[in-house]
Phi, psi and omega in degrees: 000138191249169162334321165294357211083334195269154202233136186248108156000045183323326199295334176282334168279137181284126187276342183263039138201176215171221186273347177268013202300302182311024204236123172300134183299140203259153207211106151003290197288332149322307181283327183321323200307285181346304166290323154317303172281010185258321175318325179045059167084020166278166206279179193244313174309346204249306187300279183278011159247148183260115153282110185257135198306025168246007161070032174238170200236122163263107205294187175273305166233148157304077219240185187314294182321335184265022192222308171334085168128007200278169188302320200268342213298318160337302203306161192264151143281169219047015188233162150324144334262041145094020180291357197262343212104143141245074176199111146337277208262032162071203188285355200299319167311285172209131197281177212289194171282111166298060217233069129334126160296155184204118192235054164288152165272320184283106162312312220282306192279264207001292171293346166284297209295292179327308156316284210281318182308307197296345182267013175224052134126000173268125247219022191199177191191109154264126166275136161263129160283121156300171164325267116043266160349292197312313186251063160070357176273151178263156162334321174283332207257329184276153151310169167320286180274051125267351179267114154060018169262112170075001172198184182258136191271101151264136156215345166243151160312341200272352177258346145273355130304339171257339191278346168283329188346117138080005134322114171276102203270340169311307155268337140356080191288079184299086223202127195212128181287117176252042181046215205272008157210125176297329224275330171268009161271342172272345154289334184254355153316297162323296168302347189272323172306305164334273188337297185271023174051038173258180194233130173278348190245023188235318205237008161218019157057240150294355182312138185218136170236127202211137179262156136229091194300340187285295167338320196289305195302300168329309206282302207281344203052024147211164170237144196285333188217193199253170191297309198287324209290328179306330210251353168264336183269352180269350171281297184332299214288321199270357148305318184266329151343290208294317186276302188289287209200105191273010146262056301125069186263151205236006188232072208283099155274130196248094158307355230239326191274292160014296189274000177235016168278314202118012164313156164249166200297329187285324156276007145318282190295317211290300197300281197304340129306321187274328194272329176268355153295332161282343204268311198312301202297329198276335158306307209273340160315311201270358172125003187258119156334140183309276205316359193262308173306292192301309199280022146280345162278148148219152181246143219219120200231156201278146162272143110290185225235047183227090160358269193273314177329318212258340174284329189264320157334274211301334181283329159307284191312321149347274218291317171292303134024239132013298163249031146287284160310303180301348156278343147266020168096349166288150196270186190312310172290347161259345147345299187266145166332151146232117176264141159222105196260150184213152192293179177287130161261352183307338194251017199285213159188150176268325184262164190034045201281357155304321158317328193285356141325296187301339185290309198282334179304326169298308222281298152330315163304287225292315161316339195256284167009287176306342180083036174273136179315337170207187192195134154249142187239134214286104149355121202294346175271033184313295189317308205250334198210187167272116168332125196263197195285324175315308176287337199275334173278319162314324171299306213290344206278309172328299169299322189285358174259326152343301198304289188312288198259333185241019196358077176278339175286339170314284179322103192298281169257103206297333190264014170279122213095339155309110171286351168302298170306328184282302235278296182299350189258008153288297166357276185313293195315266174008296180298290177295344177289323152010250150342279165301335161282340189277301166314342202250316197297342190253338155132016169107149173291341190303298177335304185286331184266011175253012168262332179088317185349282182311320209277008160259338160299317193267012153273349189272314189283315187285356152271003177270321210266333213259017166253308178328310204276324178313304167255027195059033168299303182305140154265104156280279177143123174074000181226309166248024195176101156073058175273112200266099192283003200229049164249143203255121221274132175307121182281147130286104209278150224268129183272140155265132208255002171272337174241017152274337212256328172312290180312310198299269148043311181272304190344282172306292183321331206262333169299327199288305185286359094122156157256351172272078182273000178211155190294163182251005170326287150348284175316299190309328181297310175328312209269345150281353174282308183288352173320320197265002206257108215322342189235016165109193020337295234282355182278325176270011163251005203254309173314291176323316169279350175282299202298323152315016170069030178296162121249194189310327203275318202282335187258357156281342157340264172355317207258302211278336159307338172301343161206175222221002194258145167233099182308135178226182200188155166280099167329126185291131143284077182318054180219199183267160165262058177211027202259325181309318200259013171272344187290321182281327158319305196292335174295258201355307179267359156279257283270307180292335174274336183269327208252012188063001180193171208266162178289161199232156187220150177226112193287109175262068197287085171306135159081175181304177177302316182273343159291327179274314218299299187309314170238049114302308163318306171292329176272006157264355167302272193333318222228337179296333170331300166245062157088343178260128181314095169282123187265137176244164189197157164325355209048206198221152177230006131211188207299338198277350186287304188292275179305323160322303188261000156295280207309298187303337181320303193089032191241117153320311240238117141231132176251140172293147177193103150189238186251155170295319096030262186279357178303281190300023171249333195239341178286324168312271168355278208292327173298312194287303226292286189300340190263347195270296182283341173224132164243039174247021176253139184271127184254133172213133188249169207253092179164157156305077138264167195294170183334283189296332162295314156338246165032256161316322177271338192280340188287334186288346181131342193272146201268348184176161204245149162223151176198232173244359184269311178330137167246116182331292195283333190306307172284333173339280184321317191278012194233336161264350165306288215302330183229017164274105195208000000 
């Protein structure tokens, strides 16, 4: 019976008709035609499909049919193989974790900040560590720019009681990436806990302080300590997890430095599979059970800037997951995943850095799509300074409007049914499992990355993306496309890093004098005797010694002396892409800063407006990108007119700009003109000519062609070495 009273038949209604009956049903092949013809003889294979650096073919559209027989399609949320979320009702129960970075040097501002974040709707907290923390030094021990850079400086409890103060870690979704062992920052937690008569396995909930040590090795090209001692300490902590606080995961795998090498997503995932495929077997060795093991891990992946790609990463990495785990004998509940997704920083920009808003909101959908358990969305001044309070509230505001206003949490699984999506995240599965077998098949991710094997796959995809941004293929907005030369620049205001490095320094020297009342001898032998010892020990005799006035350096000392060998590795190359051609905005503006004005290009606009215009246009894109002032006019209507007012100009550079058509009436002439009165002047015309037209102009004098195929960056660069001088 509906609203009306009247009792309605279901059985009768046809779901393939409706308001659309009058409508043909539309047929894959039909629309093709259509496009074909519209296309008016661009090839349709070549035009309408995408290649992506996951080595996947991306179609124009999608239908039932492109879906049929895949493995997952059935599955439910919450169930096998968790490709839907693994929680039946999705964010509906509880939405992901709002768990924003927070990269202070000072415990004290860390915790005023962490306070003011978290009391306005954030609802999670990542620490970032500095260098220095990560790999183990105390502040006297570290370089400069390892104290308090890009992160927070721990070395005593007492500097971990403060950066916590008065933080309800119980609600807190809490969670900090430790290089290559947790275990003396999770001691000193445990003491921190101590102190205040808390509990670990009451008062941190979801928390996770989690180490990877193979990332370490990659991102640093050494590890502080040797391999077996990092997979015994990863045993220690997540053993002692298992027994204090079994929700309490010790283990953080990091996608992020990968993705920010230039890995593509499907090698993203495939490395972060393969690093948790070792670390599982070095748990299970030493005695911990799969249902014990797995669910210590979580893992954490970069969002880009590919939609749908980046929607089908995270349901894909699920499944695999999922059959990974179900290969060592783990049952459903350890199947599943825990993701902590964070936007790209790799794609990020110093110029015009208010876009990077709009990136990380795209990044974000896909990430809330994908079903990550938590999410930091990058503050758009990331790139250049520390985030102050105004952008970390515009980040977190992203998520909170997902949530809120865009009730993204409502759909339990929002991509489901999408045939784009389902159809890629088999696809993406696919690909990486690969991926991931090829690593397995060859001796493991340690083997491979102490071999270079990844870190020469994820420099071949990153010279695949940096030839791409280069010649525009790739589009950044504001950095290699539509570039704003009259934009007012974020200042990063200048840290002195001798004297953060001072401060920390007396800190620690005045806790040391003190709470150390005594030699620590004692403590260290204890804590080298429990290392070996079946039932985590070494984390409560590692505690013991911090509350006795260890720090951190002393008990990673400690750790990392038990054996003398150090695993080395080629470092992965860390940056942004967007940095070669941000190097040249910036020569452009030392230049401008020494010499009072930008090197100048002279726009040689042959014929009417409408003859010129277009690629006048393209040639003040093409070349403002890295800083130079284009002069343009009305155009000219011969050649002697047109060289007659470059050379008065004084602009080295002139590019010709008008139809193809009209080139052999005006490039010759105007080359000989201009090169006959200055010949250190660069002629350059703006279009795609043939072989043999090519040629004839370069034999006439002109030094290079731009076009859409041109790489952008290459002549820039070769054209201020030639007059930065």
């Amino acid at each position: 019976m509906d609203e009306t009273g009247l009792t309605v038949d279901i059985t009768t209604i046809d779901a393939d008709k409706g308001f659309f009956d009058e409508f043909e049903r539309p047929e894959k092949e039909k629309w093709k035609d259509e496009v074909v013809k519209a296309l008016k003889g661009a090839p349709f294979d070549k035009v309408m499909f995408t290649k992506t650096y996951e080595n996947l073919t991306i179609e124009p559209i999608y239908n039932a049919e492109d879906i049929e027989g895949l493995p997952h399609l059935k599955s439910r949320p919450g169930f096998l193989p968790y490709v839907r979320n693994t929680k039946p009702e999705g964010f509906l129960g509880e939405p992901w974790k709002i768990a924003q970075e927070l990269t202070l040097a000072f415990p004290e501002k860390f915790n005023e900040e962490a306070r003011y974040d978290t009391s306005r709707g954030q609802t999670g907290l990542t620490v970032v560590l500095d260098r220095a923390t990560r790999t183990g030094k105390d502040p006297a021990d570290a370089p400069e720019e390892d104290v308090g850079g890009g992160g927070l400086s721990l070395a005593t409890l007492g500097d971990l009681k403060r950066a916590l103060f008065e933080l309800d870690l119980k609600a807190l979704h809490l969670q900090c990436y430790t290089g290559a062992t947790a275990l003396p920052l999770l001691a000193m937690l445990v003491a921190a806990l101590k102190s205040e008569n808390k509990e670990a396995g009451k008062d941190l909930g979801g928390a996770c302080f989690g180490s990877d040590p193979w990332v370490e090795l990659a991102t640093e090209g050494a590890l502080e300590m040797s391999a077996e001692t990092a997979l015994e300490c990863m045993y220690q902590t997540s053993r002692w997890a298992v027994k204090n606080a079994p929700k309490l995961q010790t283990v953080f795998i990091q996608g992020h430095p990968w993705h920010n090498a230039g890995a593509s997503s499907t090698e993203e995932v495939a490395f972060a599979l393969a690093t948790a495929a070792e670390y599982l077997r070095g748990m299970i060795e030493r005695g911990l059970s799969i249902i014990d093991a797995a669910p210590r891990i979580r893992f954490g992946f970069s969002l880009g800037s590919n939609f749908f790609m980046e929607i089908a990463k995270l349901r894909a990495a699920r499944i695999l997951w999922s059959q990974l785990v179900a290969a060592f004998g783990g049952n459903e509940e350890s199947q599943k995943m825990a993701i902590h997704a964070r936007t790209s920083a790799r794609n990020k920009t110093l110029y015009d850095p208010y876009v990077n808003m709009l990136r990380v909101t795209s990044e974000g959908f896909s990430g809330a799509v994908g079903g990550a358990d938590s999410m930091h969305i990058g503050p758009f001044d990331e790139p250049m300074r520390t985030p102050d309070r105004f952008s970390r509230r515009i980040a977190r505001n992203v998520q909170i409007v997902l949530q809120e206003e865009a009730r993204f949490t409502m759909p339990i699984d929002m991509g489901g049914g999408s045939y784009t999506i389902e159809k890629m995240t088999h696809e993406f599965a696919s690909s990486a499992w690969g991926i991931f077998q090829s690593i397995e098949k060859d001796g493991g991710m340690l083997a491979a990355i102490q071999s270079g094997k990844v870190q020469a796959i994820t420099a071949e995809t990153a010279a695949r993306r940096a030839k791409n941004i280069e010649t525009r293929q790739d589009v950044i907005l504001g950095t290699n496309m539509y570039a704003n030369l009259s934009e007012k620049k974020i200042e990063a205001p200048q840290e002195d890093r001798k004297q953060i490095k001072k401060l920390r320094e007396d800190e620690v020297t005045a806790y040391r004098r003190n709470n150390m009342l005594y030699s620590m001898e004692e403590q260290f032998v204890a804590l080298e005797k429990s290392f070996k010892a079946p039932d985590g020990g070494c984390v409560d005799a590692a505690a013991e010694a911090i509350e006795k006035g260890a720090s951190l350096g002393d008990v990673f000392g400690v750790l990392a002396d038990l054996d003398k060998d150090r695993p080395t590795a080629k470092a992965l190359k860390i940056e942004r892409s967007t940095e070669a051609m941000e190097a040249l905005r910036k020569r452009m503006e030392d230049w401008l800063e020494k010499t009072g004005q930008r090197l100048q290009i002279f726009l040689a606009n042959m014929g009417p407006i409408p003859q010129h215009k277009p690629r006048a246009d393209f040639t003040s894109g093409f070349f403002e990108v890295s800083g130079f002032q284009l002069l343009g006019n009305t155009g000219f209507e011969t050649t002697d007119a047109a060289a007659e007012a470059a050379l008065a100009s004084g602009a080295p550079i002139v590019v010709i700009c008008s139809t193809d058509a009209t080139y052999p009436d005006y490039v010759p002439a105007l080359t000989a003109r201009l090169k006959a009165a200055k010949p250190e002047t660069t002629v350059i015309v703006a279009g795609k000519q043939p072989a043999e037209v090519e040629k004839a102009f370069k034999d006439a004098g002109v030094d290079d062609f731009i076009h859409v195929r041109a790489n952008c960056y290459a002549l820039n660069k070769t054209l201020q070495e030639k007059y930065m001088r």
